[in-house]
Phi, psi and omega in degrees: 000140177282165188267343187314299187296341173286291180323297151323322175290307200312318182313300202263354162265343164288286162020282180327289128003282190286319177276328153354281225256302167303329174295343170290335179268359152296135166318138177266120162127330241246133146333127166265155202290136217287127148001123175279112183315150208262120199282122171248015159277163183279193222249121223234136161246120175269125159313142178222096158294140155246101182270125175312102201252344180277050184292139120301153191302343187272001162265343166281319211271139168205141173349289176278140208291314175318287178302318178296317183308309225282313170300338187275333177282347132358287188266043174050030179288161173274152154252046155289344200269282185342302185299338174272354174254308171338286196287349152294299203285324165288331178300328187294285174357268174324326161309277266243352165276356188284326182278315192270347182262343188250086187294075169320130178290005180262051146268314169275063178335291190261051174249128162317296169263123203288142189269100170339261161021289190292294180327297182319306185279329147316307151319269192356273180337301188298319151298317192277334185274321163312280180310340162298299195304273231295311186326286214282346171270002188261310180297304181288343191228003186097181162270150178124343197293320165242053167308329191259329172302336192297297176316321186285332199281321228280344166256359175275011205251336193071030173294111179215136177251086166220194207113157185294320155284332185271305197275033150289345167324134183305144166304296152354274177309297194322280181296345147282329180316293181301172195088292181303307177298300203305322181303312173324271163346301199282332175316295194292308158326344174236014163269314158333301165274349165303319169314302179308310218295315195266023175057026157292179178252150183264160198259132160313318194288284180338289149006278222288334159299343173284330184259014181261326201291351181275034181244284177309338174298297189308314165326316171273010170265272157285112176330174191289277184324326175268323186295323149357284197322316190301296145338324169287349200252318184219013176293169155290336198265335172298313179293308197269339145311283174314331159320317189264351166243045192288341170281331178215144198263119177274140187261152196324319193293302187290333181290298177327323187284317177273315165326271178355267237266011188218357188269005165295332211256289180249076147242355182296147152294356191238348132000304221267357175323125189259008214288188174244343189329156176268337199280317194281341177284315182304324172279356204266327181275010160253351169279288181309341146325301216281338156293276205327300173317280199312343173304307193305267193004294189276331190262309172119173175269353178290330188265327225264353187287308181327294195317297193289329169311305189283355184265011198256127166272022179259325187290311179308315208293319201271008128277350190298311193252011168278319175302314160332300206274347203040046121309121238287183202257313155346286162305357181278285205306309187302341186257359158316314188289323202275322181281342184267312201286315167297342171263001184256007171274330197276311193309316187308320195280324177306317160300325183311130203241341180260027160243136161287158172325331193264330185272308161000263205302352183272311181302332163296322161301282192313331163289266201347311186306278172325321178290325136352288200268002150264353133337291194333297192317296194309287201265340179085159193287348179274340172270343170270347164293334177289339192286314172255334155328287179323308203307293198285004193237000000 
């Protein structure tokens, strides 16, 4: 027999039941409350929006960036986030017309050499495609839309604006500076991939015009005092210093100082010439004559003796292996001695022109042998076998 009809009795008797049991807990004698008087005024229609909260990404998102902009600000996105989803979504764009619009010279895989014509034309495009993507992300987002890509371009660049002077900087300055660098950045970044295209080397000398031209720009930004900061921090002539006192320790005062008085000399571009030119080499050893003087000069001859010591790579290569070896500091001039004086003997037998090959290679040894063996002397035997452990791997 089925249960339904039970259930349906079961029901309708709780049912029953329950109002049962609420008219008993009314109060007894109480009035029910007198009729809500009958309104005869006209008739007010109320609006009610009901906003919609269970959208989906296929009702914001749309082909066109206008209609896409105009939904994501609907639905209250901020707009840092509109900007970063846009210009992913135009960057994507641009890839894929940079793939399909841009005739790579490795499209002809077996030339040796990349076809000028094709390279050219390739530069061209890429440039021309860059300048399109920032127009059309400018139209779609105002100006101003890659105040913060600047910065990220403009630090991968090594660019930061901190410090007690740089990062006091105005909001304003602060976004032309990064403005300035990141344009910089991007020159050097298509110089580059222009380099890769035509399987060239990249020029030092090219470089270094490329990071000097944001400097005059900048001059005209920035106060005196800042513009200092800057330089000491992101000139090319700031970089090849420390380069050259990567070896001896300067105190902040003492860099500022030498900076000042040397950033005329390798600033240059042709300081940094790796070439064979003979014109270019001569200008290149008389700007460095001419560092070398001012170093001594502005440092004294007690720093500047140190400075050429350290520029020697035989002085570099015997601390390299006294820091290997955890050996005292101490023992560095000596096996310094021991290593310059053996390589000015191998030159000698090399040059010799009244030695045969066979004497050559014997007389090579046998200096070797010797330089060994007044190492020995130096470190004792248990440090000169870790010595020749290094020496072979």
């Amino acid at each position: 027999m089925s249960a339904r009809p039970w259930l349906i009795a079961s029901l309708g008797l709780n049912l029953f039941l329950a109002a049962a049991f609420y008219v008993a807990m009314e109060p007894l004698g109480e009035p029910p409350p007198p009729p809500a008087p009958a309104y005869n005024g006209p008739n007010i229609r109320t609006n009610v929006v009901v906003r919609q909260e269970n959208f989906t990404w296929e009702q914001i998102e749309s082909p066109n960036f206008v209609t896409f902009i105009k939904n994501l600000r609907a639905i209250g996105c901020p707009e840092p986030i509109i900007r970063d989803i846009i210009t992913s979504e135009v960057d994507r764009v641009f890839a894929k017309r940079r793939l399909e619009e841009v005739v790579y010279p490795n499209y002809q895989w077996w030339r040796s050499k990349p076809d000028p014509a094709i390279v050219q034309a390739a530069s061209t495009k890429l440039a021309a495609l860059e300048s399109e993507r920032r127009q059309f992300l400018t139209s779609l987002l105002g100006t101003g839309w890659d105040a913060q890509n600047n910065e990220l371009i403009a630090a991968n660049g090594g660019v930061t604006l901190t410090g007690p002077i740089l990062g006091e900087l105005s909001p304003e300055t602060k976004q032309t500076v990064y403005g300035i660098a990141a344009r910089a950045q991007q020159k050097i970044d298509l110089y580059q991939e222009t380099q890769r295209l035509q399987n060239k080397p990249v020029d030092p000398m090219e470089m270094v015009r490329l990071r000097e031209e944001p400097l005059a720009l900048l001059s005209a930004v920035l106060t005196q005092p800042q513009y200092a900061e800057y330089a000491l921090r992101y000139s090319p002539s700031a970089e090849q210093l420390r380069a050259q006192m990567s070896s001896v320790e300067l105190s902040a005062d003492q860099f500022r100082e030498l900076f000042n008085a040397i950033s005329s000399i390798n600033g240059q571009p042709v300081f940094y010439y790796n070439g064979a030119d003979p014109q270019l080499l001569a200008a290149q050893k008389q700007l460095q004559s001419q560092s070398d003087a001012i170093i001594k000069e502005t440092m004294g001859d007690q720093f500047y003796a140190a400075y050429q010591l350290n520029q020697d790579p035989l002085y570099r290569a015997s601390q390299a292996t006294a820091e290997q070896l955890g050996m005292a500091q101490t023992l560095v001039m000596p096996i310094y001695e021991i290593n310059r004086a053996t390589q000015s003997e191998l030159d000698r037998i090399r040059k010799d022109t009244t030695l045969s090959s066979d004497e050559k290679v014997e007389a090579i040894a046998q200096t070797q042998v010797e330089q060994q063996q007044s190492i020995e002397q130096i470190l004792g035997p248990e440090v000169f076998q870790r010595w020749l452990e290094m020496r072979t791997h």
